[in-house]
C-alpha positions as CSV (number, residue, x, y, z in Angstrom):
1,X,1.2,10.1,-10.2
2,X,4.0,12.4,-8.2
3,X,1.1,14.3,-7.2
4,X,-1.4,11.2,-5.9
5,X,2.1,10.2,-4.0
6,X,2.7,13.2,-2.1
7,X,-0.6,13.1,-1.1
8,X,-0.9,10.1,0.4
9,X,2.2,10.7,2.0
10,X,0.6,13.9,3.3
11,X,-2.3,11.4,4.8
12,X,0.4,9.0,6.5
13,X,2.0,12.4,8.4
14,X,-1.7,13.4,9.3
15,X,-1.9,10.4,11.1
16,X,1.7,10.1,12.6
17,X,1.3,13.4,13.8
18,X,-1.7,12.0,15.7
19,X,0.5,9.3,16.9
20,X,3.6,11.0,18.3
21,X,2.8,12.7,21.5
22,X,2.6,9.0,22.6
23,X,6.3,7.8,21.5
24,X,7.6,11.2,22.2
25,X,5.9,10.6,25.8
26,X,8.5,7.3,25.8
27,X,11.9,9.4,24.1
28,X,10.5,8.1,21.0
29,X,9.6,9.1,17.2
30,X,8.3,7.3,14.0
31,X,9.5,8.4,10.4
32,X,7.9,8.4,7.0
33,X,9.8,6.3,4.6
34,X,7.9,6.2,1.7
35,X,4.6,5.2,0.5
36,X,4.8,2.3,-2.6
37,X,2.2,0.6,-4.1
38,X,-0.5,1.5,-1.3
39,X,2.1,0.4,1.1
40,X,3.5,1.9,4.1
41,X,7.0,1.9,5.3
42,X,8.4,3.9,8.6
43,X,10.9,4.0,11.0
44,X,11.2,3.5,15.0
45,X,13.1,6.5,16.0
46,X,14.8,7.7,19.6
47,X,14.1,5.2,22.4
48,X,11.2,2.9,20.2
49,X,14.0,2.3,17.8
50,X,15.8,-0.1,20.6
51,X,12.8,-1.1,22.5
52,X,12.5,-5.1,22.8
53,X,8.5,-4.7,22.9
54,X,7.7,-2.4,20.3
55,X,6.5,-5.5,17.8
56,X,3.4,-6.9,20.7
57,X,2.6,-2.8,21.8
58,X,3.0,0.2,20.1
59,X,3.6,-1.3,16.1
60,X,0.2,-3.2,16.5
61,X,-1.7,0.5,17.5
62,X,0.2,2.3,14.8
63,X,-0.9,-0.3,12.2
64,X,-4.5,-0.3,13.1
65,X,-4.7,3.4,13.4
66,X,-3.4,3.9,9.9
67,X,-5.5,1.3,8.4
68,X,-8.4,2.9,10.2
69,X,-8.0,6.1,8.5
70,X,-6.4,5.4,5.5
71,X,-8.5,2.7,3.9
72,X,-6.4,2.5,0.9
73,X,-3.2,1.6,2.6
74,X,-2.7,-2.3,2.1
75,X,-0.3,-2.9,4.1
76,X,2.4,-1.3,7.0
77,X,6.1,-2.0,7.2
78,X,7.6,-0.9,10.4
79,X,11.3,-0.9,10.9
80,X,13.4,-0.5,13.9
81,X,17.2,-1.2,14.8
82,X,17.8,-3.6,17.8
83,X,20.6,-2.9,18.4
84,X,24.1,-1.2,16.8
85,X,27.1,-3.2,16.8
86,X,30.2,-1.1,17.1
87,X,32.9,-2.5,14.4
88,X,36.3,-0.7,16.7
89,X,35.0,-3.1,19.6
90,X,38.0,-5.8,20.0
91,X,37.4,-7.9,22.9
């Protein structure tokens, strides 16, 4: 089971690695999570992180392309922060 894990997490970086040059091209990056179930879950990194378009552009290409050449990935979680709040702020 560890073994069938790590390789299909293997496949998901095959594919990010594909995927990259285009965010790095924006001061971006996407992260591996983890792979559950036949699921996918990754993280918006560098400038995609804060981006407020990221959900109608580059999260809908990074879905497809995955479920393109992964066929036995159900289904793709993509996570991003909007924004940090910073708790010593006292206005």
């Amino acid at each position: 089971m560890v073994e069938n894990l790590k390789t299909k997490e293997n496949e998901v970086e095959e594919v990010l690695e594909k995927i990259r040059p285009a965010l790095a091209a924006d001061h971006g990056d996407i992260r591996l999570v983890k792979v559950e179930n036949n699921d996918v879950y990754l993280e918006l990194l560098g400038e995609c992180s804060t981006c407020p378009v990221p959900d109608i552009t580059m999260k809908d290409v990074i879905i497809v392309m995955i479920k393109q050449m992964l066929p036995w990935v159900r289904t793709v979680y993509i996570g991003q922060k909007k924004f940090e709040l910073n708790p010593t702020f006292s206005g």
